[in-house]
Wavefront OBJ file of the C-alpha trace (Angstrom):
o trace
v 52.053 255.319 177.341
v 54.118 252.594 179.450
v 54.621 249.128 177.518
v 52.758 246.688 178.927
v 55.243 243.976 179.652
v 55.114 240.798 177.757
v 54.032 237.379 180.332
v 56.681 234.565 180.309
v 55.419 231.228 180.566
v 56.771 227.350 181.500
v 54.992 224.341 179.902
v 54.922 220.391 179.638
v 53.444 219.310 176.273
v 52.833 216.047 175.162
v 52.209 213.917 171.734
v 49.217 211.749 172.218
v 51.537 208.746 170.337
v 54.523 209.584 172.308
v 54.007 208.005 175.872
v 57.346 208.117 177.620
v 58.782 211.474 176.105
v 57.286 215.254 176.961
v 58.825 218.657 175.896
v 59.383 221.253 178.548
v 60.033 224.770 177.240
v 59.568 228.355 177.626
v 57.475 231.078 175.808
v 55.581 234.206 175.990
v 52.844 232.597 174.262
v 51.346 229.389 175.183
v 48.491 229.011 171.735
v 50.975 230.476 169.441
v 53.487 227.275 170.417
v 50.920 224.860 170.660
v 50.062 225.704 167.217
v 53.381 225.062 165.861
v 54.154 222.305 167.521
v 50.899 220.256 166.208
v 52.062 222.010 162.489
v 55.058 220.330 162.315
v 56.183 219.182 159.004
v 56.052 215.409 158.476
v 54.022 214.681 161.674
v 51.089 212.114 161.883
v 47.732 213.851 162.642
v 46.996 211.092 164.939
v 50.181 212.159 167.232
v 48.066 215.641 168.506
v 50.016 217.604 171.347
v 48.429 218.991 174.353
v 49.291 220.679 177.437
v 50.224 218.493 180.483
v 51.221 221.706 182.343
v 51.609 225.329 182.047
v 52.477 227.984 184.587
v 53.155 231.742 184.602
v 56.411 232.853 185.573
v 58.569 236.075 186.486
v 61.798 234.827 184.402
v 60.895 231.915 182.061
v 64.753 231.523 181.141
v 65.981 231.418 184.725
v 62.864 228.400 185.521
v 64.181 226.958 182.315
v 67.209 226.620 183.247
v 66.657 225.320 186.708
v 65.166 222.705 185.255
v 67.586 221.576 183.017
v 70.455 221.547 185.879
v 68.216 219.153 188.018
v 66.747 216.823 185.274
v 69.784 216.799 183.345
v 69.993 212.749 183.121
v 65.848 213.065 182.198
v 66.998 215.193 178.528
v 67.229 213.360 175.828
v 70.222 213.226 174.320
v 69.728 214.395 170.675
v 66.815 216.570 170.927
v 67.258 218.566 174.831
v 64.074 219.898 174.662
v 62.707 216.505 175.432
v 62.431 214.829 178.987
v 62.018 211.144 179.587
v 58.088 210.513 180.862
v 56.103 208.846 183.340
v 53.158 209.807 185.609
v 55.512 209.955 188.751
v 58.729 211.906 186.941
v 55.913 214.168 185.706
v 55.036 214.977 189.521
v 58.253 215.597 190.058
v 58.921 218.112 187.201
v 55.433 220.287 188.059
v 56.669 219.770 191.717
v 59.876 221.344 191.446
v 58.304 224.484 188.597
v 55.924 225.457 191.286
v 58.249 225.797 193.627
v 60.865 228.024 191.754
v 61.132 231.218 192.741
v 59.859 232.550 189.577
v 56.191 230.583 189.706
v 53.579 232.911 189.995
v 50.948 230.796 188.880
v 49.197 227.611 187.291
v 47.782 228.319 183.769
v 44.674 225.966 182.395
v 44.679 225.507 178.680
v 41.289 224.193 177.765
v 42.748 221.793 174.887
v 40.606 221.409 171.856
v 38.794 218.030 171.976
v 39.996 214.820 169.390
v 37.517 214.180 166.545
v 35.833 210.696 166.886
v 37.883 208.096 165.948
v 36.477 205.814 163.214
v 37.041 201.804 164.128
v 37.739 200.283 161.141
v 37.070 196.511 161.300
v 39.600 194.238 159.717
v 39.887 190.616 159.174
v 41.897 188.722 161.338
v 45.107 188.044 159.927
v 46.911 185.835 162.791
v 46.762 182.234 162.354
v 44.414 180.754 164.799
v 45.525 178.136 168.179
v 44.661 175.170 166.112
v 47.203 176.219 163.395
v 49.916 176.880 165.375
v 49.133 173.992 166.822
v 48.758 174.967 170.140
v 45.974 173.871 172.762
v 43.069 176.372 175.211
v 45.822 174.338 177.828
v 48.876 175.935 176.614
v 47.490 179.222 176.606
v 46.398 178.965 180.233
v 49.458 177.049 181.018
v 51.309 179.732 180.232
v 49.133 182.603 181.555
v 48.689 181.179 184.704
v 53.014 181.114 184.471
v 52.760 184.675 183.960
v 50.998 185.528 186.377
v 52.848 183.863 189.094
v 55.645 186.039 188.015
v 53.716 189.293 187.844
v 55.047 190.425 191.465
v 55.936 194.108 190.812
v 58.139 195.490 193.873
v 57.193 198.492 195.961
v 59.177 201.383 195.958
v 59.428 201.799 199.815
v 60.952 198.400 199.767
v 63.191 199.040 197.102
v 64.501 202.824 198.950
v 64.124 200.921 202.568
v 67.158 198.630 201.398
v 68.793 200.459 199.257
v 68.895 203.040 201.552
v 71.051 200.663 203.975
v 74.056 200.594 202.225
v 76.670 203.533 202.023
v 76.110 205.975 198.881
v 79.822 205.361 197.801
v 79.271 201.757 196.262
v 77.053 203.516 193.977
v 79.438 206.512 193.020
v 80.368 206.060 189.081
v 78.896 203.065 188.481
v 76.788 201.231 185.880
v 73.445 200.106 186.863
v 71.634 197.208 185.068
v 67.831 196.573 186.295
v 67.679 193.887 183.343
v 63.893 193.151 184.292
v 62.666 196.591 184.720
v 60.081 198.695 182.760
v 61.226 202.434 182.792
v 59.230 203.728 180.149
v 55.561 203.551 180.663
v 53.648 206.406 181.263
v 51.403 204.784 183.333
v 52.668 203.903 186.973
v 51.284 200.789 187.615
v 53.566 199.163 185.128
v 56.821 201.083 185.894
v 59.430 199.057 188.347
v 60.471 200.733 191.188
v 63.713 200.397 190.612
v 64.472 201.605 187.486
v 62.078 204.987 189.124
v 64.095 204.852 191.938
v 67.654 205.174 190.331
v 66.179 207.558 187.940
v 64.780 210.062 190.728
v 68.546 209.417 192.715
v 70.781 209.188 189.607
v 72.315 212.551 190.994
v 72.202 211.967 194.551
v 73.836 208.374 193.838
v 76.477 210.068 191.753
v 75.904 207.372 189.263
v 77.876 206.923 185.462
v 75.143 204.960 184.160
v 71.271 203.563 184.276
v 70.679 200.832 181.721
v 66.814 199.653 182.098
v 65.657 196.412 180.360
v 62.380 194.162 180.847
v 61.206 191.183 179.006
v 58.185 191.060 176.972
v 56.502 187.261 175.967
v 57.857 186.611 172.505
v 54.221 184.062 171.594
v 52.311 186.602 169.257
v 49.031 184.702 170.369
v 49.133 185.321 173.851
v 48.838 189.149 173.960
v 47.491 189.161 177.566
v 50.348 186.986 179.132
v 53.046 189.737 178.644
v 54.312 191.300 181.529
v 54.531 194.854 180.336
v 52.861 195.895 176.858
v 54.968 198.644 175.686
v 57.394 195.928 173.402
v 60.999 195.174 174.005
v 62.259 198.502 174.522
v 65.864 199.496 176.519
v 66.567 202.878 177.822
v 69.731 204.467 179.366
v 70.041 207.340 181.155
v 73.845 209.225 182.009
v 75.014 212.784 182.650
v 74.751 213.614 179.100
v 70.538 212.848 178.790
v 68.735 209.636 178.357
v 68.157 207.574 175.462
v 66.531 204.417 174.085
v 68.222 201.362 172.633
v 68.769 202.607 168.789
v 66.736 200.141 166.447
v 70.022 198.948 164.912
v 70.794 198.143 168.636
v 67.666 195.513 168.539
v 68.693 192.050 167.066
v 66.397 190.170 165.497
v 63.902 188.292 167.711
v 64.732 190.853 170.945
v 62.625 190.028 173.643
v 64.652 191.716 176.691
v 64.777 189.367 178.532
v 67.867 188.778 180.727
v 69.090 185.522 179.810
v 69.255 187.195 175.728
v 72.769 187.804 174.273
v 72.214 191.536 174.216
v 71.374 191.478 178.300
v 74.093 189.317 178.586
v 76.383 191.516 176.648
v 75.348 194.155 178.546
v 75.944 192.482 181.922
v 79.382 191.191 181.286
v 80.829 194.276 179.275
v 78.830 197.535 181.017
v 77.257 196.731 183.992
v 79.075 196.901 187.714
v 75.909 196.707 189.646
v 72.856 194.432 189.196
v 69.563 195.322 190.815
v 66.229 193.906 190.122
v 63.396 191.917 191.084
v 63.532 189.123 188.449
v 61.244 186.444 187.843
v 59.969 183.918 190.319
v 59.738 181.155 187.814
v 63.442 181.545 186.295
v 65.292 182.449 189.456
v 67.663 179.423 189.517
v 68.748 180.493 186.013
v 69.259 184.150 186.939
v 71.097 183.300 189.500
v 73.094 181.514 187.946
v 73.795 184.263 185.624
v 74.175 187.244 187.973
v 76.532 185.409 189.990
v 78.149 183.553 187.297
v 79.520 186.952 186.041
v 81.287 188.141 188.826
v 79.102 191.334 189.112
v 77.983 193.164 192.062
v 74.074 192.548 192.571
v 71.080 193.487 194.831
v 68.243 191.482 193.960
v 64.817 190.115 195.217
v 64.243 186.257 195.467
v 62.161 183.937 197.573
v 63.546 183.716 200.854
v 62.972 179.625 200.704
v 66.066 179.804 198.895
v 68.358 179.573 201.396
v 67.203 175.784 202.241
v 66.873 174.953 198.312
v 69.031 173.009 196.753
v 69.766 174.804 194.149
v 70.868 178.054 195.511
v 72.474 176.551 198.685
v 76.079 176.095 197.310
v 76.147 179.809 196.664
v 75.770 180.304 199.979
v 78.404 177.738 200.928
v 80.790 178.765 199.037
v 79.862 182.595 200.151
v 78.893 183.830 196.625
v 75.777 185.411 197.856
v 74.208 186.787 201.604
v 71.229 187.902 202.748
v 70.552 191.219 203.013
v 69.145 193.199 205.346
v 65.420 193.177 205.031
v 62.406 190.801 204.190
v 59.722 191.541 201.881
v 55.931 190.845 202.669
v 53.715 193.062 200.253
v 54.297 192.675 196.453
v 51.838 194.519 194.038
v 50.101 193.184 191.124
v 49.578 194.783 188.050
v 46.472 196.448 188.919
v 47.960 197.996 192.285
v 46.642 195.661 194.102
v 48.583 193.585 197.718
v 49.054 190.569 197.299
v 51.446 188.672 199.905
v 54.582 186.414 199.274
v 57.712 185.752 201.181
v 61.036 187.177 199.432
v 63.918 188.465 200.777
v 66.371 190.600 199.691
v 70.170 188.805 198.422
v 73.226 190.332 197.883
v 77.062 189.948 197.638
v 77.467 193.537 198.887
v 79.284 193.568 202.487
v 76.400 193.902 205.498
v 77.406 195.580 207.933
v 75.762 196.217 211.413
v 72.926 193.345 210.354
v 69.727 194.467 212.370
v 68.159 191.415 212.121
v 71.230 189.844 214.314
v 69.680 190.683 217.016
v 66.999 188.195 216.604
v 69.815 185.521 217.372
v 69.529 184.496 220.813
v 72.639 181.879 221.066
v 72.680 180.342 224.435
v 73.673 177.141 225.734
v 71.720 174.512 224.859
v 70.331 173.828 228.523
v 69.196 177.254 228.316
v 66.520 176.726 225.457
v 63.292 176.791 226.643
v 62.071 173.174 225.917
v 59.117 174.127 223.662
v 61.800 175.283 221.697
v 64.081 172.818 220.803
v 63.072 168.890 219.862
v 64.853 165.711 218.462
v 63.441 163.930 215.353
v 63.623 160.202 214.365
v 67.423 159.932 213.789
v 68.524 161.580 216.706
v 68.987 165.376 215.692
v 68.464 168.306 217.313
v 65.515 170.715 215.982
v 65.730 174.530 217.589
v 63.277 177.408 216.864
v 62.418 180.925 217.574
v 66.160 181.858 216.481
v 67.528 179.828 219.332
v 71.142 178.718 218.921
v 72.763 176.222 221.183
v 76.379 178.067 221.221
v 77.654 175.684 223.013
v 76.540 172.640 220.841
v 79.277 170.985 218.096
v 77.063 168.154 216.616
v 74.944 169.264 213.222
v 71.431 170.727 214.522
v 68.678 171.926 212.261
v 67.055 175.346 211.953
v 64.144 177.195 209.293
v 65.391 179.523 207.377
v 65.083 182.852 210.035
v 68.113 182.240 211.503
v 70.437 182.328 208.042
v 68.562 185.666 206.942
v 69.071 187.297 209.853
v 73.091 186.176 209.882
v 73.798 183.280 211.586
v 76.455 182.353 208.454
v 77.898 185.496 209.996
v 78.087 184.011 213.626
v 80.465 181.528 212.624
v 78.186 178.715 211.006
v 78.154 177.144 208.459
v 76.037 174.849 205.936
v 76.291 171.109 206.738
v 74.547 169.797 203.381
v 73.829 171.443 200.300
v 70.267 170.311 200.294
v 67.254 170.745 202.424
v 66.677 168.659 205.387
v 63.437 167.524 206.419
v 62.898 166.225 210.041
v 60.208 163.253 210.807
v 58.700 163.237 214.287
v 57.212 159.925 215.090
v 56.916 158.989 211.485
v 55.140 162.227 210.494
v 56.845 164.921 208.125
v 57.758 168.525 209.585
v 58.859 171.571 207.530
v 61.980 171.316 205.589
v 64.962 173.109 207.664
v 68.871 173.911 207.280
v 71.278 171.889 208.736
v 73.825 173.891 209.979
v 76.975 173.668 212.598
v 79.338 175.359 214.634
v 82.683 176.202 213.087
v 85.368 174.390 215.109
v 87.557 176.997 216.218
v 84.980 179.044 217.379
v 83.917 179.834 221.291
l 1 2 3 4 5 6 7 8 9 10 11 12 13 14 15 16 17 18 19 20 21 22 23 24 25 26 27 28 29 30 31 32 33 34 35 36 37 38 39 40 41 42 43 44 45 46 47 48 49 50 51 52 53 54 55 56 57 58 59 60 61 62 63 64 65 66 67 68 69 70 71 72 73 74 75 76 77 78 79 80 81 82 83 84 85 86 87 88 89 90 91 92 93 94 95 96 97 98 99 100 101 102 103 104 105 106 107 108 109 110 111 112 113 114 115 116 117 118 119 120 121 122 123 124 125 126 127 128 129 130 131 132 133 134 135 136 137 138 139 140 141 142 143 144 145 146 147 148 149 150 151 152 153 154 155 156 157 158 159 160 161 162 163 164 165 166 167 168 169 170 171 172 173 174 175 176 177 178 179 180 181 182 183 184 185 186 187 188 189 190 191 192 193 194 195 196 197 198 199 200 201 202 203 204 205 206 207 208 209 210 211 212 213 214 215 216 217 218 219 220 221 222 223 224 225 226 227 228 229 230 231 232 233 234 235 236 237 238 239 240 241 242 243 244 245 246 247 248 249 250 251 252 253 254 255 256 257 258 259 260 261 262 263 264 265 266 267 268 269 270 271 272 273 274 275 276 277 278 279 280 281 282 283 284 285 286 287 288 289 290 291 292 293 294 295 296 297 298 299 300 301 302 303 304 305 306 307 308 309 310 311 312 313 314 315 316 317 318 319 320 321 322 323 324 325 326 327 328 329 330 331 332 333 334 335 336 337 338 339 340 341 342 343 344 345 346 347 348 349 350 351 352 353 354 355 356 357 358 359 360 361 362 363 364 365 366 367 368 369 370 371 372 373 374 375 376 377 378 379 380 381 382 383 384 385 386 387 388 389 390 391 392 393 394 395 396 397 398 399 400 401 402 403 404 405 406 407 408 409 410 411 412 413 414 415 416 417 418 419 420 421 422 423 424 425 426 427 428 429 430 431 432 433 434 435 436 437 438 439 440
């Protein structure tokens, strides 16, 4: 009597207290490993595995080791069996099994169901507001700071840009998204770009992804942190993916990118900066980011380019715009919510789309609706008009710098904003700008 050949089997198994990590492995026998791996020595009974995925295959080995050649930066380092997590990677992993050659065809594990937790009710041990001496105002103070920053970037904006520059400034280089959550398994609260390096860390040919975020450091305001998963740094190379090692974590680590291990890491690892940091410290990170001389991509209001404390950058041509606005930001339930950014960079732009919104013509050849004079004199243009033909200082919004006009052979007349009166009555605040003598 013929043997009856033995199935072969791929799976994704998970440890219920193990969020960002999954094992991916072969066998021919899908209850028999299950069992062993919730029998391992030393293990919590609170960190159950289950099944996330499990397929029939022709050649488990072969699927096996397809998947390690095109996750290789997604292994961890020490233990190879284990893959860096998060709803979308997961896609990606079941997307790419099922269509090996080998799949032959999705197998459902009914898992066995958790006993009832018991809720044990403690005393509270935290000191209350009034001891720490801190007000019902603080609190909202600072929650309502929060959420101002809570602006979480979509990926198609992230791969729209990115996407604009040539692969080769990427090729062997460090990444640093110092205000980026990499490691939840929950989508809604990991950045786009850390998921967007990690999905192209082969394609990009990069050395290195180092992937940071801040967490609040006040222990009474639990629901004003950004991302709840703690303080946690991971880095992903050609060799696997890791996180931070605890002796790595100083005391009082709150990753945020103005602490001396992000700095560290900035000034001694990183070549390329890119991130979407916070709205309410973006005069100090830029002063960081371009303070050390690194290469950076980065989100920021697009009012920047008329405030005064970003304009000398762009005066003394330490940052550009780049090559696309931003509109749409998401908030941490999913949701749109609106806001103007832009995206800044010290990256060379090349072929500048937007350019073509210029329309520089001589002055008699602005519509009239478009162009005005305030109170002292000066000459107001809109709609991206530019009066090529003009030497004295005029005044524009901001349009016309993100779409190049520094570029054009203008320049900056004031490093503040200026801010027009019409018959006594305030207008918008605008750039003062001029033609750079030399130039026809």
């Amino acid at each position: 009597m013929a043997k009856v050949k033995e199935k072969q089997y791929i799976y994704i198994v998970q440890a219920q207290l193990e969020p960002s990590k999954c094992k991916i492995g072969k066998t021919n026998d899908l209850n028999r490993r299950l069992k062993e791996y919730n029998n391992v020595t030393g293990k919590s009974k609170e960190n159950k595995y289950q099944y996330l995925f499990s397929c029939e295959v022709i050649n488990m080995a072969e699927a096996e080791n397809a998947i390690k050649e095109v996750f290789f930066h997604l292994r961890e380092e020490t233990n190879k069996e284990i893959y860096f997590y998060n709803s979308v990677l997961f896609n990606d992993y079941v997307k790419f099994i099922k269509s090996h050659k080998s799949f032959i065809k999705e197998i459902f594990i009914k898992t066995e169901e958790s006993k009832k937790q018991i809720v044990k009710i403690v005393k509270r041990t935290k000191p209350s507001l009034e001891e720490r001496g801190v007000t019902k105002k603080d609190v909202l103070q600072r929650a309502q700071k929060a959420k101002n920053d809570e602006f979480y970037t979509r990926y198609e904006d992230v791969e729209k840009e990115i996407l604009m520059y040539s692969k080769s400034i990427w090729k062997n280089k460090v990444v640093f998204c110092n205000c980026d959550d990499a490691v939840d398994a929950d989508e809604k609260k990991t950045s786009a770009f850390s998921l967007y390096f990690i999905k192209n860390f082969k394609e990009l040919e990069l050395k290195k992804l180092i992937c940071t975020h801040y967490v609040n450091d006040q222990p009474y305001l639990p629901f004003v942190d950004l991302f709840d998963q703690g303080p946690k740094g991971y880095i992903f190379t050609k060799n696997g993916y890791r996180e931070f090692g605890k002796k790595e974590y100083p005391p009082g680590y709150n990753g945020s990118f103005d602490h001396p291990l992000s700095l560290k890491i900035l000034n001694e690892e990183a070549d390329i900066v890119c991130t979407n940091p916070p709205f309410s410290k973006a005069k100090e990170y830029w002063e960081i980011i371009i303070g050390s001389g690194k290469k950076f991509l980065i989100v920021s209001g697009e009012t920047n380019v008329k405030n005064a404390a970003y304009i000398h950058f762009f005066i003394n041509k330490k940052v550009w715009a780049g090559y696309n606005d931003l509109r749409w930001f998401l908030t941490p339930k999913r949701e749109l919510t609106r806001a103007a950014a832009f995206w800044f960079t010290n990256f060379s732009i090349k072929s500048r789309p937007k350019s073509k919104n210029l329309k520089i013509v001589p002055l008699k050849e602005i519509p009239e609706k478009y162009k005005n004079y305030d109170d002292e004199k000066l000459l107001l243009v809109d709609y991206c008009y530019i009066p090529g033909d003009y030497k004295k200082p005029f005044a524009v919004s901001t349009t016309p710098i993100l779409s190049g006009l520094l570029e054009k052979g203008y320049k900056y007349v004031q490093d503040k904003e200026y801010v027009p009166y019409i018959n006594g009555k305030r207008c918008f605040g605008r750039v003062l700008v001029q033609k750079c003598e030399g130039i026809e």
